[in-house]
Steps between C-alpha positions, in 0.01 A plus 500: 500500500764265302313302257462155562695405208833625538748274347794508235699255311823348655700214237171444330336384782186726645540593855205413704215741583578426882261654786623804724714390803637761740903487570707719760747492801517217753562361779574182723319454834561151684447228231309709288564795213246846508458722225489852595165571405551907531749476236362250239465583137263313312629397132360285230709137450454502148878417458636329815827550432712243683233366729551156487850474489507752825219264668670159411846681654319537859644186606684474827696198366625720245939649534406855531096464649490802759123533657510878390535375169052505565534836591643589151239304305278667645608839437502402137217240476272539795329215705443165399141471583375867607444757284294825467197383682735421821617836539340735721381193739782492749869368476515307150680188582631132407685238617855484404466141529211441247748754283758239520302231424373661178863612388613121541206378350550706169858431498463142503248502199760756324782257555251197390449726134819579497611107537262429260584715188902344562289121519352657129844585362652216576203214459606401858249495817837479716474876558108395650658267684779633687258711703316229617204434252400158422212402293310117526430358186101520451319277286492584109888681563728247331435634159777770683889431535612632879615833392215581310240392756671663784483857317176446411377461850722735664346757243138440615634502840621841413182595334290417822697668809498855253132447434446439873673835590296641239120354596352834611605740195223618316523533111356758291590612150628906421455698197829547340448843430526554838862419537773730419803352304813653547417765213246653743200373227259214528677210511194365289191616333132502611361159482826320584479370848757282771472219724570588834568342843455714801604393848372602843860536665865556463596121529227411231665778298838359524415135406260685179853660387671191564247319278492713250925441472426179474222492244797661238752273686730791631762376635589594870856447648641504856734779580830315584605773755193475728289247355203705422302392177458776248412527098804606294488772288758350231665170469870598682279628813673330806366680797187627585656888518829631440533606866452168608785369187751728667433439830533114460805534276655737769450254755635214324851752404496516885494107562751428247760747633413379831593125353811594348630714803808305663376315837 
């Protein structure tokens, strides 16, 4: 049995001591995607590597969005909402629509965040307000200046769709010895213990990664070749993977000869 406090350090930052989920091939039936319960391998989330950027990039309104682009998730992620105690009752299934909903939902708070660290930078809520948000002046708010107010309430509006996502973790607190740095040793010594969030389900996992981004204000950009958000390894990281650099630089060769060929 794995111990239940795997973990590691990544940047500084402690991965979380997620649950066990179960992951595998898929498949599409009608309007809805089916993990191939035969074939599922069950795996501990304690570092969901690209989870919520792959989640927030199952948007149909997105350039390159392709419905099999589910199938892949879950092959590396699993289900949103059934895990281990789903399998072995039948055909484990959801609704590509609720899967959808859930990617826009989490890309709209990611570009919100994202909005909101440029609003910091710059000491303008403009950024807040070109996507739509506009905040009434409540009593006891004139003390602010308009900037300052709007990125103070577009911050607690932040703050309360995440915690919403996140109302049905659990929290517990893990010996540190029980983690394994990237020595192989304790990462700390008997009597040192973590804080720890656990959530019930993939999508709660996703939004506890995101948080915890957010809580060491990571910053997150948007791939300019296919618009998917990601979190940049270095500073002079364009796109979200070189495959996807090449391909969009290829294509854009390909227009520009096409622009200059004699008509």
């Amino acid at each position: 049995m794995i111990a239940q406090s795997m973990g590691g350090v990544v940047g500084g930052v402690f991965k979380h001591q997620f649950p066990q989920w179960v992951k595998g091939p898929a498949r599409i039936e009608g309007d809805e995607i089916v993990l191939d319960e035969e074939r599922a391998e069950p795996y501990y989330i304690h570092g969901p590597e690209n989870l919520f950027t792959d989640l927030a990039s199952l948007v149909p309104s997105r350039p390159d969005f392709r419905s099999q682009d589910a199938v892949r998730f879950v092959r590396h992620h699993g289900l949103l909402w059934h895990g281990p105690e789903a399998v072995g009752r039948g055909d484990v299934r959801e609704a590509l629509n609720d899967w959808w909903q859930a990617g826009a939902r989490l890309s709209i708070l990611i570009r919100l965040y994202q909005r909101l660290l440029e609003g910091v930078r710059t000491g303008s809520a403009e950024p807040i307000r070109s996507l739509g948000y506009r905040f009434p002046r409540i009593t006891g708010s004139e003390q602010w200046g308009d900037d300052e107010y709007g990125l103070m309430m577009a911050s607690g509006m932040l703050a309360g769709f995440i915690n919403d996502r996140l109302a049905n973790c659990s929290h517990a607190i893990a010996a540190g010895c029980g983690f394994q740095g990237e020595d192989g040793e304790p990462l700390a010594d008997p009597g040192v213990f973590f804080y720890d969030v656990q959530p019930p389900n993939l999508e709660s996992a996703a939004y506890a990664h995101l948080a915890g981004l957010m809580v060491v204000r990571a910053e997150i950009k948007e791939c300019p070749g296919c618009g998917r958000p990601f979190t940049p390894t270095s500073g002079k990281q364009k796109y979200h993977s070189t495959s996807c650099g090449s391909t969009t630089r290829g294509r854009r060769f390909r227009e520009k000869q096409s622009d200059e060929e004699p008509k």
